[in-house]
PyMOL Python script that loads the backbone (N, CA, C, O; Angstrom):
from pymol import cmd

cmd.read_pdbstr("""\
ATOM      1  N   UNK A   1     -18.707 -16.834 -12.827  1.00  0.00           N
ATOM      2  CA  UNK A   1     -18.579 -18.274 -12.848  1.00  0.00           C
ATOM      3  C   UNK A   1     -18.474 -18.704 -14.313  1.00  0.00           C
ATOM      4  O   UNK A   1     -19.202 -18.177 -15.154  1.00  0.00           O
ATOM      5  N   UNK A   2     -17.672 -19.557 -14.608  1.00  0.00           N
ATOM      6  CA  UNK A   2     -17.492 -20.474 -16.026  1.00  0.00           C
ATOM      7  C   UNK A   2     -17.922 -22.357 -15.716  1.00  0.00           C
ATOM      8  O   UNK A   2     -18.180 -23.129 -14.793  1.00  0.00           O
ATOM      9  N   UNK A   3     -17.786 -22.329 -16.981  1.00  0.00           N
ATOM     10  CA  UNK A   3     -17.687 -23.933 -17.209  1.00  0.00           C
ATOM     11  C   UNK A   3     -16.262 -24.409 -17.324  1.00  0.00           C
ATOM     12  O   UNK A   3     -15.787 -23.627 -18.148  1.00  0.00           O
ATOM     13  N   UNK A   4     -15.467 -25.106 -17.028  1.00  0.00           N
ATOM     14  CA  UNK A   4     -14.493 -25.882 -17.499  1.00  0.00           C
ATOM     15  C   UNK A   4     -14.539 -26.677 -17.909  1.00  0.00           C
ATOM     16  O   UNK A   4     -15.428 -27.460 -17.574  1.00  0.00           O
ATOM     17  N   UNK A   5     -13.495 -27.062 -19.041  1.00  0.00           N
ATOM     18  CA  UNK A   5     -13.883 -28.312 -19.652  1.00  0.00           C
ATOM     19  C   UNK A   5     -14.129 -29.376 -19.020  1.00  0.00           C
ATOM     20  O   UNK A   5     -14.692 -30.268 -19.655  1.00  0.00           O
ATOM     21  N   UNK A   6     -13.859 -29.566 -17.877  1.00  0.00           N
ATOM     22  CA  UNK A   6     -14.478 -30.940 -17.618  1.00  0.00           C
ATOM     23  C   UNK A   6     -15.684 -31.258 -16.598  1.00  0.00           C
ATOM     24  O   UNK A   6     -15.871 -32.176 -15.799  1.00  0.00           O
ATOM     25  N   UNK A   7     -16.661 -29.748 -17.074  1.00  0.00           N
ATOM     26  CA  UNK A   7     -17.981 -29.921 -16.425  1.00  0.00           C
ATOM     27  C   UNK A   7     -18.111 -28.642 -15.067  1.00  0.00           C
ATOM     28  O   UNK A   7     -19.006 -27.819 -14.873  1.00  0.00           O
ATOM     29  N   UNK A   8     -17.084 -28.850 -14.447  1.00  0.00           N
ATOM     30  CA  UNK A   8     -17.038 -28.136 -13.276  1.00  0.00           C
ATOM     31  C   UNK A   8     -17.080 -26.447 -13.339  1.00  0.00           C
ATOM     32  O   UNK A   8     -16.595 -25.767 -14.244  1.00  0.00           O
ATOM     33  N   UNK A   9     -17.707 -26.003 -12.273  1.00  0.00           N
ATOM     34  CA  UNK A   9     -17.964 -24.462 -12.498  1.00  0.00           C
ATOM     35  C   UNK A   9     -16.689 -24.024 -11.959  1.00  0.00           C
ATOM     36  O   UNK A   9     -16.259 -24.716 -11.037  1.00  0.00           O
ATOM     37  N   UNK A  10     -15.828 -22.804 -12.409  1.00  0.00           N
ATOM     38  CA  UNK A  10     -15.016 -22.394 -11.618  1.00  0.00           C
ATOM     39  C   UNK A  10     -15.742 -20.918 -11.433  1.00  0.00           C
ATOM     40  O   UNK A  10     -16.742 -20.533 -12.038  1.00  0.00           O
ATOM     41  N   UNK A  11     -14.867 -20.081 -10.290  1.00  0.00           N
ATOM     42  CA  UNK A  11     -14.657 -18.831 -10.092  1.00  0.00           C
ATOM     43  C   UNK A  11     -13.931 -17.755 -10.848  1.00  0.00           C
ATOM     44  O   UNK A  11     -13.234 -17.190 -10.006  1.00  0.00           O
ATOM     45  N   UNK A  12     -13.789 -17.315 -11.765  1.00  0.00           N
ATOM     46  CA  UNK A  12     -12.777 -16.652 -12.674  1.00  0.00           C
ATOM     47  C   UNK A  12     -12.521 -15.357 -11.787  1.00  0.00           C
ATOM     48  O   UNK A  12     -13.438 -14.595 -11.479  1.00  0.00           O
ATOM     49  N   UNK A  13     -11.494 -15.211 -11.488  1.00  0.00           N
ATOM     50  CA  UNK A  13     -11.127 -13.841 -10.986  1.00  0.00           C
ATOM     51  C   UNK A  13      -9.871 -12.910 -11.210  1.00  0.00           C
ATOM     52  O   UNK A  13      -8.950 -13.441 -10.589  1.00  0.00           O
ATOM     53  N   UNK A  14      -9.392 -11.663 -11.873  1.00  0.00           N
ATOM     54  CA  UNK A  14      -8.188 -11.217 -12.367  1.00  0.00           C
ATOM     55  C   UNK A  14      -7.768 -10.633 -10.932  1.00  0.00           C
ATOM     56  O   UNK A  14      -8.588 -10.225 -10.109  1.00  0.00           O
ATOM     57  N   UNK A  15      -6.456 -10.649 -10.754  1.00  0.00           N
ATOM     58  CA  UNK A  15      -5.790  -9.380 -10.085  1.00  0.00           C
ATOM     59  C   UNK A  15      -4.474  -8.942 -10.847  1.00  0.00           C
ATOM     60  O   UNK A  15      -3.584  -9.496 -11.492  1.00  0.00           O
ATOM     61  N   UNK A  16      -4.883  -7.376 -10.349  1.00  0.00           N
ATOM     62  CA  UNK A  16      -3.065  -6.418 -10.524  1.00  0.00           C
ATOM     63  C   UNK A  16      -2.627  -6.625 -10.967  1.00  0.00           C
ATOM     64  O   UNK A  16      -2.378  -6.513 -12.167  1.00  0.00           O
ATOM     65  N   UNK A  17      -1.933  -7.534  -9.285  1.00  0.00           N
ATOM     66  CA  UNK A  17      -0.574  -7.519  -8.567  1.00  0.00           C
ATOM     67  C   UNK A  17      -0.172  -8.586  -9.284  1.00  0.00           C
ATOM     68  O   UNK A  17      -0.901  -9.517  -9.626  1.00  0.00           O
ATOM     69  N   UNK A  18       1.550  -8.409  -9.636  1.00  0.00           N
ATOM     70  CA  UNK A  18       1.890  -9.335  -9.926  1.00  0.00           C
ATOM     71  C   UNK A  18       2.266 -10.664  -9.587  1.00  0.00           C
ATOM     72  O   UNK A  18       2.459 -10.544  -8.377  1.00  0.00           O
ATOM     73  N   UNK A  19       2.554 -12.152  -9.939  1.00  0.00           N
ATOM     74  CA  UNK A  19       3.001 -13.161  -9.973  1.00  0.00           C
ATOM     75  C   UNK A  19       4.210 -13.683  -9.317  1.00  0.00           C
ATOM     76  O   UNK A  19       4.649 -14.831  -9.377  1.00  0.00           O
ATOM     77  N   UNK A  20       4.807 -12.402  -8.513  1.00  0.00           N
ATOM     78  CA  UNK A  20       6.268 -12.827  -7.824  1.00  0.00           C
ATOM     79  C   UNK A  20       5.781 -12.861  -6.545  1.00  0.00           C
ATOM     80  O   UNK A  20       4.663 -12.470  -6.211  1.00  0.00           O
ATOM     81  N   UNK A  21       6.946 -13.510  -5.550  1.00  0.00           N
ATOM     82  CA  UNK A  21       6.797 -13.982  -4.610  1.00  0.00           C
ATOM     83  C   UNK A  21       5.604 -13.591  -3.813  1.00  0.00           C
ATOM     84  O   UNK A  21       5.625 -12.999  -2.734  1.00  0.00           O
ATOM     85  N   UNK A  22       4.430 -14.045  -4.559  1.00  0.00           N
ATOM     86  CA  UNK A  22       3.312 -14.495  -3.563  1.00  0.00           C
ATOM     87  C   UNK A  22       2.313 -13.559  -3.621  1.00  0.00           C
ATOM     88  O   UNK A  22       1.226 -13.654  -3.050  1.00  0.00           O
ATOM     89  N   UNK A  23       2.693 -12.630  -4.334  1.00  0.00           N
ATOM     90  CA  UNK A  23       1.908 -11.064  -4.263  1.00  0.00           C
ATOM     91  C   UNK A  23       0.909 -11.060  -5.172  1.00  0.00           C
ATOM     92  O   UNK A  23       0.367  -9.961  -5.286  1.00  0.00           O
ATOM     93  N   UNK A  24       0.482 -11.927  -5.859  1.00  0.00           N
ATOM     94  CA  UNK A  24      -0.814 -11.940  -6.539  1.00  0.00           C
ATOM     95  C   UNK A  24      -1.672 -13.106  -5.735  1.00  0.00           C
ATOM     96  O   UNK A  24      -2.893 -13.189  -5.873  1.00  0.00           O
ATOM     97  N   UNK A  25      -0.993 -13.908  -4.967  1.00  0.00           N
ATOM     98  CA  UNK A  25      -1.911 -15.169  -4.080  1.00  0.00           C
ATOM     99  C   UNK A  25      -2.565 -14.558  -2.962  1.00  0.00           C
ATOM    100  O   UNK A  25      -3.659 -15.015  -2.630  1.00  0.00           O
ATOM    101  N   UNK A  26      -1.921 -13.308  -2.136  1.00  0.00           N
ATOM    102  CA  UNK A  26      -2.583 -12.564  -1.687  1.00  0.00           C
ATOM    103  C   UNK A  26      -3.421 -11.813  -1.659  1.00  0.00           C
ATOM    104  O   UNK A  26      -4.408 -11.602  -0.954  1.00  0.00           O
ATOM    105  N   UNK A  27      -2.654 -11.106  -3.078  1.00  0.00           N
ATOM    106  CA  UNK A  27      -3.975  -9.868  -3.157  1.00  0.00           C
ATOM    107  C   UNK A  27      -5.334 -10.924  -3.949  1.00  0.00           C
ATOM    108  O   UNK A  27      -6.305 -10.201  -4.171  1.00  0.00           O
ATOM    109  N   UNK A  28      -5.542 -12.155  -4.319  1.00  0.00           N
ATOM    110  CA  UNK A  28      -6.776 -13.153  -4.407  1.00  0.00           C
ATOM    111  C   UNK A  28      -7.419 -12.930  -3.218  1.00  0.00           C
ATOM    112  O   UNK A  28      -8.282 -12.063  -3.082  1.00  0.00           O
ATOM    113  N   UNK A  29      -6.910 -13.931  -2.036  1.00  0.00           N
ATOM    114  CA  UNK A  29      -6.946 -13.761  -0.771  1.00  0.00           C
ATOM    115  C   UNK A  29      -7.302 -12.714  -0.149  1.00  0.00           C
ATOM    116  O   UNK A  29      -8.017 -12.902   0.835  1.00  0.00           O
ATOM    117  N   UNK A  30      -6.908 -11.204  -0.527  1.00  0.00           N
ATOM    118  CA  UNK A  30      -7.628 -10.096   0.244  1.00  0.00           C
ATOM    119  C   UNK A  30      -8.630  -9.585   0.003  1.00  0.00           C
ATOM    120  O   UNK A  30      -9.358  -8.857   0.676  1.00  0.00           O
ATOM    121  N   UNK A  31      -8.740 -10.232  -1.695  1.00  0.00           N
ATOM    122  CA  UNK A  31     -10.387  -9.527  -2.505  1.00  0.00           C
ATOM    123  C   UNK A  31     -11.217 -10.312  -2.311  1.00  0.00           C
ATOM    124  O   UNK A  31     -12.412 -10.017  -2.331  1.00  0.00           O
ATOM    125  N   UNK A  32     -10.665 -11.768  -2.025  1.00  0.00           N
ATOM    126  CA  UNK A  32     -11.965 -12.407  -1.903  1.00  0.00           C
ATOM    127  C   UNK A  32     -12.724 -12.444  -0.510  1.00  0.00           C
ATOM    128  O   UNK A  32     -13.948 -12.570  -0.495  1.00  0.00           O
ATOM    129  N   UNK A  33     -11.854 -12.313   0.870  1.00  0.00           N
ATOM    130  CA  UNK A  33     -11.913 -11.957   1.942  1.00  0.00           C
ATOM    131  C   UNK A  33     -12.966 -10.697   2.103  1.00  0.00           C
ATOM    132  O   UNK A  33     -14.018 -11.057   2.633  1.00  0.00           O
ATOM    133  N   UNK A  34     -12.917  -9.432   1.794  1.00  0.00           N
ATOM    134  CA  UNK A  34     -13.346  -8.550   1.437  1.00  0.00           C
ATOM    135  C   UNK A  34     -14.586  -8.854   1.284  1.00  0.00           C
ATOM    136  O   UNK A  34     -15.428  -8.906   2.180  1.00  0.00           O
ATOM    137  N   UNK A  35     -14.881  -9.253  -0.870  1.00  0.00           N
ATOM    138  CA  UNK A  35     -15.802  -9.373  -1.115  1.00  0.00           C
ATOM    139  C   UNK A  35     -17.005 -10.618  -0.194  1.00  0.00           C
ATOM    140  O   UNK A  35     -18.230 -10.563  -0.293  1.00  0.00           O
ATOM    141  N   UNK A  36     -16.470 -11.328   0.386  1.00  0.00           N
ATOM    142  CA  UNK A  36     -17.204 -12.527   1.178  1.00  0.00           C
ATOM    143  C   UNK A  36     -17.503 -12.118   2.847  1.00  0.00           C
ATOM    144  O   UNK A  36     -18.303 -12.572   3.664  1.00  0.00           O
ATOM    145  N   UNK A  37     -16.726 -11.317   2.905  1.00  0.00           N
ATOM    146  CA  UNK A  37     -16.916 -10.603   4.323  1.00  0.00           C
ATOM    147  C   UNK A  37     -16.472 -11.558   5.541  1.00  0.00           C
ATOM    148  O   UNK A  37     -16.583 -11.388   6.756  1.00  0.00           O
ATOM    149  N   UNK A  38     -15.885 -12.712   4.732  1.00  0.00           N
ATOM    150  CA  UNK A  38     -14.849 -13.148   5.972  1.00  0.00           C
ATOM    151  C   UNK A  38     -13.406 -12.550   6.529  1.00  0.00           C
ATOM    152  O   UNK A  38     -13.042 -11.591   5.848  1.00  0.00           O
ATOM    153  N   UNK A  39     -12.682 -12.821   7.387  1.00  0.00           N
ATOM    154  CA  UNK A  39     -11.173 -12.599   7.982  1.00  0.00           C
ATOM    155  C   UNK A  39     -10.515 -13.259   7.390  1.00  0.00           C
ATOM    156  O   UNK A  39     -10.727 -14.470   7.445  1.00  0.00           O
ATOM    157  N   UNK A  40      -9.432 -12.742   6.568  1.00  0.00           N
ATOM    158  CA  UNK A  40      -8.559 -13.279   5.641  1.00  0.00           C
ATOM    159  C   UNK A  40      -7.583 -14.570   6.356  1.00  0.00           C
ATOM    160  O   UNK A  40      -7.102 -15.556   5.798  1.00  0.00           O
ATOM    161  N   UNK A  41      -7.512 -14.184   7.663  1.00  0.00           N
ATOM    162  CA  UNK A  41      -7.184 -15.576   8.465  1.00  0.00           C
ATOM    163  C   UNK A  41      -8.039 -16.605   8.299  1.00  0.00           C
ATOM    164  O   UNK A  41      -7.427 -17.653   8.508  1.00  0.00           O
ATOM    165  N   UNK A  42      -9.464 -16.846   7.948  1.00  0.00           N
ATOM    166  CA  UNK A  42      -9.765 -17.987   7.358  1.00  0.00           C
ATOM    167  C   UNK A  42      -9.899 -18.777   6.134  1.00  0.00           C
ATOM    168  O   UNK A  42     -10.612 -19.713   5.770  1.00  0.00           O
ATOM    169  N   UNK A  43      -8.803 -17.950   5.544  1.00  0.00           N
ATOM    170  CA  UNK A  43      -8.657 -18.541   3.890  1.00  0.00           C
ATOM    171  C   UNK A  43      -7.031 -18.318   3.937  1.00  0.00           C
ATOM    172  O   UNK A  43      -6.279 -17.540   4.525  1.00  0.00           O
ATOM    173  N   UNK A  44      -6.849 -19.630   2.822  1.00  0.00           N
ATOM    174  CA  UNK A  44      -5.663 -20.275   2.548  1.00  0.00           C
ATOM    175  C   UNK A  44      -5.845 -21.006   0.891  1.00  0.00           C
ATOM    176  O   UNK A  44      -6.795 -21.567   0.345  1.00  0.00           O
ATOM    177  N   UNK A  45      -4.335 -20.659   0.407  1.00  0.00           N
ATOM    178  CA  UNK A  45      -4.576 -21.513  -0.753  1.00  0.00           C
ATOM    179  C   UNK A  45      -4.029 -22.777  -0.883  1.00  0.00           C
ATOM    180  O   UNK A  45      -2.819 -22.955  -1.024  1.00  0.00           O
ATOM    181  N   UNK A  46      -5.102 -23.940  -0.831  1.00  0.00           N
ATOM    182  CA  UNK A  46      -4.780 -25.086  -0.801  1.00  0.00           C
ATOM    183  C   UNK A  46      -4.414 -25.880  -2.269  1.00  0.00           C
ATOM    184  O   UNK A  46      -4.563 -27.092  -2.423  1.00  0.00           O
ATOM    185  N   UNK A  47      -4.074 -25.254  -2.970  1.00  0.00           N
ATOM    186  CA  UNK A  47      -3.555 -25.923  -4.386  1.00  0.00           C
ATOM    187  C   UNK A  47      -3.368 -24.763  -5.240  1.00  0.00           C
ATOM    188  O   UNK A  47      -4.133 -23.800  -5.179  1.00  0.00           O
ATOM    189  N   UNK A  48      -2.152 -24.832  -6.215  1.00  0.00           N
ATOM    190  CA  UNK A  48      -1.868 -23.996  -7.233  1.00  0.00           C
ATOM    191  C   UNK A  48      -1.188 -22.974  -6.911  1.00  0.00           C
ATOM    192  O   UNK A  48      -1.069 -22.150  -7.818  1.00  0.00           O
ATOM    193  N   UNK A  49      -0.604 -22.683  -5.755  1.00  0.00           N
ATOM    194  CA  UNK A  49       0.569 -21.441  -5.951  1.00  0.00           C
ATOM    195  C   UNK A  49       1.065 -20.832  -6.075  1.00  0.00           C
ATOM    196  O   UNK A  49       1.355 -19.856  -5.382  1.00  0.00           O
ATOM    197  N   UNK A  50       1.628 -21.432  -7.821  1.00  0.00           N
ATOM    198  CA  UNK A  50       2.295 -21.453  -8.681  1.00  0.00           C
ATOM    199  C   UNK A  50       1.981 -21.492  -9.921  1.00  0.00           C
ATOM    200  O   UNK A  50       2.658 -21.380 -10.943  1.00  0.00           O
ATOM    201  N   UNK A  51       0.378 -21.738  -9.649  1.00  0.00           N
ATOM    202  CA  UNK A  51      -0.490 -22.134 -11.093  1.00  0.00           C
ATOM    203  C   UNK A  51      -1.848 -21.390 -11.446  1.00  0.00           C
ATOM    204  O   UNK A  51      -2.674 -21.370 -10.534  1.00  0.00           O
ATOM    205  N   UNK A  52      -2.152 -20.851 -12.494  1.00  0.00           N
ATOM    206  CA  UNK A  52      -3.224 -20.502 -12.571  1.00  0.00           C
ATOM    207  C   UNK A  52      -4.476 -20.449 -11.792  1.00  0.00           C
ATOM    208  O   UNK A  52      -5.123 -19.572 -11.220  1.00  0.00           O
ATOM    209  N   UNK A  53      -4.598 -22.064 -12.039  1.00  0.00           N
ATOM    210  CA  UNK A  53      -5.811 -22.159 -11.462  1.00  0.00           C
ATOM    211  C   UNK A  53      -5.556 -22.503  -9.698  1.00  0.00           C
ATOM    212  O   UNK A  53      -4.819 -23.480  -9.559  1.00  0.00           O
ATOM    213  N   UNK A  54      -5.924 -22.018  -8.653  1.00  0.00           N
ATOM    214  CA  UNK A  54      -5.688 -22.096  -7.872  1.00  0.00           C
ATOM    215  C   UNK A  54      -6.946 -22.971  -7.310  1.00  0.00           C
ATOM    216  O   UNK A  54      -7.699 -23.329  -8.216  1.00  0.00           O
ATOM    217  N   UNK A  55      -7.399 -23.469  -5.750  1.00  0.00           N
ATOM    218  CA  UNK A  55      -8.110 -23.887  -4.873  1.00  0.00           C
ATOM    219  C   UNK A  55      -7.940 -22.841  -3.705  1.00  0.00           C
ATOM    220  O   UNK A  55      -6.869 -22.241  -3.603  1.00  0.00           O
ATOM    221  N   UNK A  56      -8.584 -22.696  -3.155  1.00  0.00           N
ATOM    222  CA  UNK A  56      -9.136 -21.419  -1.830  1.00  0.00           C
ATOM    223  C   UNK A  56     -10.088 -22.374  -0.952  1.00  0.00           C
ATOM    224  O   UNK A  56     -11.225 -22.803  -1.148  1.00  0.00           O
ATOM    225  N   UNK A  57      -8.971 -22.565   0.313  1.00  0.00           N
ATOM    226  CA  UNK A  57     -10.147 -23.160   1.580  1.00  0.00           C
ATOM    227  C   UNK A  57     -10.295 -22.123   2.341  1.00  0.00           C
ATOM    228  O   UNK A  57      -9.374 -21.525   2.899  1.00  0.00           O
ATOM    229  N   UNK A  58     -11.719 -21.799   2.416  1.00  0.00           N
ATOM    230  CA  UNK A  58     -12.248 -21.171   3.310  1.00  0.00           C
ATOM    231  C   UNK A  58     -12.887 -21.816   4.505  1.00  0.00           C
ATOM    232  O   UNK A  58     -13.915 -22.458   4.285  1.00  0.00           O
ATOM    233  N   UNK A  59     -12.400 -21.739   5.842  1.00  0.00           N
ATOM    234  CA  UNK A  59     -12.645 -22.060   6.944  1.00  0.00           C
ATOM    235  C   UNK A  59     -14.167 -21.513   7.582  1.00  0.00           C
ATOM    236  O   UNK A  59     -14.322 -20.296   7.690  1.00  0.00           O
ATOM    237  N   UNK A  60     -14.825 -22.067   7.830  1.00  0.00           N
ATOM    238  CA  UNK A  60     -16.764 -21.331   8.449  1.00  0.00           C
ATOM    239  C   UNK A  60     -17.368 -22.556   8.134  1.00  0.00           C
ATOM    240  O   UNK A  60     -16.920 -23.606   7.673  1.00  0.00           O
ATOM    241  N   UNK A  61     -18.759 -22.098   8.570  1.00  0.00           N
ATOM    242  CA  UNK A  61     -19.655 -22.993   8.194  1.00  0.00           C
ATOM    243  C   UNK A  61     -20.044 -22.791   6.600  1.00  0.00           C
ATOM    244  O   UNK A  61     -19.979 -21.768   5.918  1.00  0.00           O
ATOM    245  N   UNK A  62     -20.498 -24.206   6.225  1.00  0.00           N
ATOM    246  CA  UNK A  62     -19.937 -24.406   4.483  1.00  0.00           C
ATOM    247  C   UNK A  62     -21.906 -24.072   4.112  1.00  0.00           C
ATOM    248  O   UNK A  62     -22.259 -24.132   2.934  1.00  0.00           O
ATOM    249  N   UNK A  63     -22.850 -23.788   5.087  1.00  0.00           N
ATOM    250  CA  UNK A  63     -24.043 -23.228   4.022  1.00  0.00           C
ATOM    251  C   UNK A  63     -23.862 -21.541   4.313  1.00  0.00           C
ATOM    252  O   UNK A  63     -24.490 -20.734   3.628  1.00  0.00           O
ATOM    253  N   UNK A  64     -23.058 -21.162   5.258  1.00  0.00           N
ATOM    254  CA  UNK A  64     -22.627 -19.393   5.234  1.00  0.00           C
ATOM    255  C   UNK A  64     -21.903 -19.170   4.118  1.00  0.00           C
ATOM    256  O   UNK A  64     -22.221 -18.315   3.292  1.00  0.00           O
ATOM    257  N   UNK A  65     -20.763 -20.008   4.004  1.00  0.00           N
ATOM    258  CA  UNK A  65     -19.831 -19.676   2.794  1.00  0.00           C
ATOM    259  C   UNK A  65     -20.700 -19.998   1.125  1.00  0.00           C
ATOM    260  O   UNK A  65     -20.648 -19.279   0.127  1.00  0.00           O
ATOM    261  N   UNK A  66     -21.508 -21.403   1.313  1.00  0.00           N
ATOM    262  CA  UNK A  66     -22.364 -21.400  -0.237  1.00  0.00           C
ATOM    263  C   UNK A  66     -23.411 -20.036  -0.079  1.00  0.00           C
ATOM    264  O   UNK A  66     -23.744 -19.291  -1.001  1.00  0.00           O
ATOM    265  N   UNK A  67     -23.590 -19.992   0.542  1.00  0.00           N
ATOM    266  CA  UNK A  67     -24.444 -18.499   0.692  1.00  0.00           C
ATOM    267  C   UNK A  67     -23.782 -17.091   0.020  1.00  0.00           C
ATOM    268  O   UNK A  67     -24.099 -16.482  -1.002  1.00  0.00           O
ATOM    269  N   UNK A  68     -22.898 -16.874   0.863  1.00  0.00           N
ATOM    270  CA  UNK A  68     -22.004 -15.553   0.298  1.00  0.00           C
ATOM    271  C   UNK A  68     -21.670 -15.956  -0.781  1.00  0.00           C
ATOM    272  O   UNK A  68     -21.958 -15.061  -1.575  1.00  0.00           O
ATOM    273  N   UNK A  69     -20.987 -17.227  -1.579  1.00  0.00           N
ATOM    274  CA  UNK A  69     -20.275 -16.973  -2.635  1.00  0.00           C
ATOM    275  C   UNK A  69     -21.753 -17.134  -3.781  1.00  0.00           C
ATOM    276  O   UNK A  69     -21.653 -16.709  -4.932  1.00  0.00           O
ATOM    277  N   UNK A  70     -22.666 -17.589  -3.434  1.00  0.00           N
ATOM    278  CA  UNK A  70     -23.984 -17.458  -4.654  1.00  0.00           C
ATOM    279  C   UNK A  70     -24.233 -15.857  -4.901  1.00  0.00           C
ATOM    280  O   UNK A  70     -24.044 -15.163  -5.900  1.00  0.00           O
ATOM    281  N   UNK A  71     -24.616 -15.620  -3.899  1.00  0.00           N
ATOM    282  CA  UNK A  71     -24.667 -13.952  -3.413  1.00  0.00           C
ATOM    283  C   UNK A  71     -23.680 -12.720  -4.319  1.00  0.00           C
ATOM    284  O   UNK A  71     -24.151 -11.726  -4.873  1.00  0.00           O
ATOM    285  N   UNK A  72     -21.857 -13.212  -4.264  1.00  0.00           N
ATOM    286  CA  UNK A  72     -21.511 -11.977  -4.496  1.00  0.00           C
ATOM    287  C   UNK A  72     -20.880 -12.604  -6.185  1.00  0.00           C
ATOM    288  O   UNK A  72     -20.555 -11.883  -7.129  1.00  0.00           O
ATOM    289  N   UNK A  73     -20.860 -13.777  -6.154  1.00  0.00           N
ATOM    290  CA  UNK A  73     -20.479 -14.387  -7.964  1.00  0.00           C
ATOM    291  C   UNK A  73     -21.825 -14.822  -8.821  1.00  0.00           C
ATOM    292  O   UNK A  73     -21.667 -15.020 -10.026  1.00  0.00           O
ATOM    293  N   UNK A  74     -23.146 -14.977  -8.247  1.00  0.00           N
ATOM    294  CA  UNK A  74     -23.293 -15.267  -9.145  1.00  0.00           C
ATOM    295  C   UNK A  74     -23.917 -14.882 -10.481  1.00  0.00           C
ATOM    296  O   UNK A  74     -23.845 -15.650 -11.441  1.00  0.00           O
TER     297      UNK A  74
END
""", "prot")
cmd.dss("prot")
cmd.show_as("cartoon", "prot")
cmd.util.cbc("prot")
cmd.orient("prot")
């Protein structure tokens, strides 16, 4: 976890795979799936694409998901 400049914590995470059609938004998507121990069918990237910084909705109940992600980031 970081600070960003404008207060907010992000997730910092590298992959691999490269930046072309879609193949690094996935392999995000499969590590974080993985590491969180959800089904990659309940995550989607809801912002950024195309951009660095991305957004990740994960579908569950949201004190299971603050749970796992304290658990395996922090």
């Amino acid at each position: 976890m970081e600070k960003a400049g404008d207060g907010k914590e992000r997730l910092k995470i590298s992959v691999t795979a490269i930046p072309e059609k879609g193949k690094a938004n996935k392999a995000l998507l499969k590590f974080l799936a993985k590491e969180l121990g959800f089904p990659q069918k309940d995550m989607e990237l809801a912002a950024g694409q195309t951009d660095r910084n991305k957004t990740v909705l994960i579908t569950g109940e949201a004190e299971a998901v603050l749970s796992k992600l304290e658990k395996s980031f922090a």
